[in-house]
TORLODREN-722720 format. One record per residue (C-alpha): residue number from 0; x, y, z. Coordinates in Angstrom, 2 decimals. Layout:
TORLODREN-722720
pos NUM	X X	Y Y	Z Z
...
END
This chain:
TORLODREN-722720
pos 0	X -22.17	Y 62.44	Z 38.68
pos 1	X -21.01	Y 59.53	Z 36.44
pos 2	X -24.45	Y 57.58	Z 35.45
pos 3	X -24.48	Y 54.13	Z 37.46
pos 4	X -24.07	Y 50.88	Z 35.48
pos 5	X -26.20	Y 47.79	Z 36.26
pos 6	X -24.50	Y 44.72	Z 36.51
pos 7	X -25.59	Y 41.30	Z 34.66
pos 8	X -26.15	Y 38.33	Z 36.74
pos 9	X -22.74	Y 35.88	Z 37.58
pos 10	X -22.31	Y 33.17	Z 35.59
pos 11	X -22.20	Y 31.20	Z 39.28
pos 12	X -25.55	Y 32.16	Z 39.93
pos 13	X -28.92	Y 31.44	Z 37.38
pos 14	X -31.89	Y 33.03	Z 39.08
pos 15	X -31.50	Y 36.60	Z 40.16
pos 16	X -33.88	Y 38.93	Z 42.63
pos 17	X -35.52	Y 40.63	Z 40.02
pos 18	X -35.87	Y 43.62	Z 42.62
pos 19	X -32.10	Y 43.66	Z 43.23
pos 20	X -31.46	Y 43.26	Z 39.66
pos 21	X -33.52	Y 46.58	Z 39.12
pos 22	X -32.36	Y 48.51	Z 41.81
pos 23	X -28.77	Y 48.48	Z 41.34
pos 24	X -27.35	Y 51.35	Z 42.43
pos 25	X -27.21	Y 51.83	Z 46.32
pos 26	X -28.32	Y 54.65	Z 48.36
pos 27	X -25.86	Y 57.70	Z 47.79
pos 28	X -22.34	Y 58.07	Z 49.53
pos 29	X -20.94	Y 61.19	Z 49.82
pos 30	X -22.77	Y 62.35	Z 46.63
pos 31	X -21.59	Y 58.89	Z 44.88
pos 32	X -23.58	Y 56.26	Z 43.21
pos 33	X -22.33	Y 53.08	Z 44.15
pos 34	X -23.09	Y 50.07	Z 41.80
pos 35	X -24.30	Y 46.98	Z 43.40
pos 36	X -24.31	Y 43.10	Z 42.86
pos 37	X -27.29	Y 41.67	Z 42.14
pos 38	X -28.19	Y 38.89	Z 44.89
pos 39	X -28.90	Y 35.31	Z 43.97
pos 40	X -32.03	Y 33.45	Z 45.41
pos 41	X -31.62	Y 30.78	Z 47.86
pos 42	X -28.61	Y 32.33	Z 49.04
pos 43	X -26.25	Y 30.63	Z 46.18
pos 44	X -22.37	Y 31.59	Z 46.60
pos 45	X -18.80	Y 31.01	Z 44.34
pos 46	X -16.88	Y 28.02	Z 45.66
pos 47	X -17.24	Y 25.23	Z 47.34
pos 48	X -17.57	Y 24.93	Z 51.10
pos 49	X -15.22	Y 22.65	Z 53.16
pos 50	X -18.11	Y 19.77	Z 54.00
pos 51	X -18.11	Y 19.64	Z 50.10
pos 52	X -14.39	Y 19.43	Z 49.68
pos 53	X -14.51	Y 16.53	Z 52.29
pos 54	X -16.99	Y 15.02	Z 51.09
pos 55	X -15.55	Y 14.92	Z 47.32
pos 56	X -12.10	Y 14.22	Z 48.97
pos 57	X -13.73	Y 11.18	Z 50.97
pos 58	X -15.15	Y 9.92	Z 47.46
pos 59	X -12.25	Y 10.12	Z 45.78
pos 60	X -10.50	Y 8.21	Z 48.18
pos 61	X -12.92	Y 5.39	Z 48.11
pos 62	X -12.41	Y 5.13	Z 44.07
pos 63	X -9.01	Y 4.69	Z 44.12
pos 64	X -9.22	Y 2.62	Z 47.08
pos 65	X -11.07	Y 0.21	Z 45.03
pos 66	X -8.73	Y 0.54	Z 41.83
pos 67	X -5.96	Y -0.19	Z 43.80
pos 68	X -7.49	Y -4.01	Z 45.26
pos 69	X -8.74	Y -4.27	Z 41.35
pos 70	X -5.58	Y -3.93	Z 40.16
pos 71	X -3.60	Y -5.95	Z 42.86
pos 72	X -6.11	Y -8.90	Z 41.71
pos 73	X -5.72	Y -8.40	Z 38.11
pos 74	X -2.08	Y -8.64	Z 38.34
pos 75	X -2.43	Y -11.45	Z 40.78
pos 76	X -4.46	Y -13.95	Z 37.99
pos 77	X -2.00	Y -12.28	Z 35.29
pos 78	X 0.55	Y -14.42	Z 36.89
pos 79	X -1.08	Y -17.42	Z 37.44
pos 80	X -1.96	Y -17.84	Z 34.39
pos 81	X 1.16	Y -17.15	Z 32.75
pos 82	X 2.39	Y -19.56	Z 34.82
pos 83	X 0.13	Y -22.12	Z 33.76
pos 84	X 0.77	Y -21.02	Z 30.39
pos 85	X 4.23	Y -22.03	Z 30.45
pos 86	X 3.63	Y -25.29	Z 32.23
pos 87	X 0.89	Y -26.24	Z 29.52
pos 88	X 4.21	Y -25.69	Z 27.29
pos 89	X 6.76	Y -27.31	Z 28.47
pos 90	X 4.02	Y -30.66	Z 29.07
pos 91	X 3.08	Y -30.26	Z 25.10
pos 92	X 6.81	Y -30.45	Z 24.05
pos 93	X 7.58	Y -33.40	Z 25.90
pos 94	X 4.22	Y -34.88	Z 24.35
pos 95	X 5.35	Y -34.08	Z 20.72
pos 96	X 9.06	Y -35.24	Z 21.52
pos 97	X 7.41	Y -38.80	Z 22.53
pos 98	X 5.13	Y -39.01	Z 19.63
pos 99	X 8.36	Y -38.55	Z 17.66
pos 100	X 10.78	Y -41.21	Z 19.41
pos 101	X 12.03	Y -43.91	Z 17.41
pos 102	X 11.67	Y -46.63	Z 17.92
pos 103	X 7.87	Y -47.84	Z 19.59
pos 104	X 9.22	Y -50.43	Z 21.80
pos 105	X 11.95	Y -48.40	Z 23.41
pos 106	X 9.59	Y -44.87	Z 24.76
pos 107	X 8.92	Y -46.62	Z 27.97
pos 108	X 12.52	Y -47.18	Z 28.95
pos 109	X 13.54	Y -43.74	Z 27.68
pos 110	X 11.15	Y -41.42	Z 28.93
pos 111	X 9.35	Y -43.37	Z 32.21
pos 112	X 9.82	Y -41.58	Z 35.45
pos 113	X 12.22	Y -39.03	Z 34.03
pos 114	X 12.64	Y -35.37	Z 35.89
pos 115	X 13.94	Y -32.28	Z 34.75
pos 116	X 13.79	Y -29.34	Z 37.04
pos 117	X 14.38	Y -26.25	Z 35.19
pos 118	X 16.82	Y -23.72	Z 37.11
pos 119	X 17.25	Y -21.03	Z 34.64
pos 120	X 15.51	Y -19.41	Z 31.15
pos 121	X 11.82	Y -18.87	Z 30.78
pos 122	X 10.97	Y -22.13	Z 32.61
pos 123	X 12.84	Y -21.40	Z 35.74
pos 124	X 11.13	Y -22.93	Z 39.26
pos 125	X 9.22	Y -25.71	Z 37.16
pos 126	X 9.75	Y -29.27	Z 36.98
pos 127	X 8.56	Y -31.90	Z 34.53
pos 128	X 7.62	Y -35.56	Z 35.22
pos 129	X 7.19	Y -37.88	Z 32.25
pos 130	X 5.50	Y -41.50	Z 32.95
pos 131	X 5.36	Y -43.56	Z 30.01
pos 132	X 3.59	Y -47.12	Z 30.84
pos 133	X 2.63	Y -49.91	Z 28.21
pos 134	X -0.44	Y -51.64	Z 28.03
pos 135	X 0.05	Y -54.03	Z 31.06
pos 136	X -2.09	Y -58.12	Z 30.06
pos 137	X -2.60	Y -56.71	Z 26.35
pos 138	X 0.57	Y -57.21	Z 24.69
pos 139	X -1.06	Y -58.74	Z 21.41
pos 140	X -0.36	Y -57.41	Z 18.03
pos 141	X -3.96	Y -55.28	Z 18.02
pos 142	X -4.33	Y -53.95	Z 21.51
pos 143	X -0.36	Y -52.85	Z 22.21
pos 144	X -0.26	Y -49.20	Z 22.95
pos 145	X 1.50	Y -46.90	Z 25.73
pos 146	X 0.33	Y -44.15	Z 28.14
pos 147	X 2.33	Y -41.23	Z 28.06
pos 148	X 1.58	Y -38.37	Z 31.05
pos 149	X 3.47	Y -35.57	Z 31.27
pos 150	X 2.67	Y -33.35	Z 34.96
pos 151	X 4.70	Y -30.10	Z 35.47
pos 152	X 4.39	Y -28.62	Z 39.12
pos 153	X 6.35	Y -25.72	Z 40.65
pos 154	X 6.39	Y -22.01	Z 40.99
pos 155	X 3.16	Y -20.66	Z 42.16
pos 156	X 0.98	Y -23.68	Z 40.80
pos 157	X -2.06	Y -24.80	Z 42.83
pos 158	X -1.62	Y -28.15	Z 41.15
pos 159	X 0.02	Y -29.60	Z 38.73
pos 160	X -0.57	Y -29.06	Z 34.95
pos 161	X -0.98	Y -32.46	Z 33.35
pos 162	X -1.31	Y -33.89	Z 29.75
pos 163	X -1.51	Y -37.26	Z 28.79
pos 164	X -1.39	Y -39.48	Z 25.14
pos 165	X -1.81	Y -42.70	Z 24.22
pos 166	X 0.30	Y -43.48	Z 21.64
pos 167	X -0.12	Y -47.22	Z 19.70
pos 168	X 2.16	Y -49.62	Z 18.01
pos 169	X 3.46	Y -49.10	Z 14.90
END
């Protein structure tokens, strides 16, 4: 008869039956001594069971679930933004193109109530509106100055992205 080997605990399973742990071998079989597992209190087993896998699979689910909306939204104010981005742009260059212009006394009839949609390149789907309006009862030689607003609406803009200067006589 070949001596009978105990066996060490599973690595699934931390608290053994100390009486199952010690009595190892079963009953002889046919003149056979048959090494046994040692049990694991509380019943403990390998795997998961299938309430667990649902569960987990249920939790998962809900996680990416949320991701998803986070991400849709994230993407979503992306947009906008860069979209007001470029509108904040395209209102500054007009702005620095009138602060420019030569000479004083000819900005309102070159830049008042002027349009330019823009149909293609980075600005496509926008449209900018320059007013330019001088000092209306004030035309002395100290309080002469114009009003220069620059509004760009289009794309997906809630409203319109605005910038205005006042720009005096010189």
């Amino acid at each position: 008869m070949a001596p009978a080997r105990f066996m060490t605990p599973s690595a699934h399973c931390m608290h053994t039956d100390p009486l199952s742990a010690r009595t190892a071998v079963a009953p002889r079989r046919a003149g056979l001594a048959v090494a046994r597992r040692p049990r694991c209190i509380g019943g403990a087993s390998r795997g998961m069971t299938l309430v667990e896998v649902i569960l987990a699979i249920v939790i998962l689910s809900g996680t990416m679930l949320g991701l998803g909306n986070f991400s849709r939204k994230f993407q979503a104010a992306n947009t906008g933004s860069t979209t007001k981005t470029l509108a904040s742009d395209l209102a500054a260059q007009r702005i620095a193109e009138v602060e420019a212009y030569r000479p004083y006394s000819a900005i309102v009839g070159a830049y008042n109530g002027t349009v330019e949609p823009f149909a293609a390149g980075t600005y496509t789907g926008l449209t900018r509106t320059t007013r330019a309006v001088r000092c209306v009862g004030c035309p002395t030689a100290t309080n002469d100055y114009v009003t220069v607003t620059v509004s760009v609406t289009g794309n997906d803009l809630a409203a319109a992205v605005t910038k205005t200067t006042v720009i005096a006589a010189y």
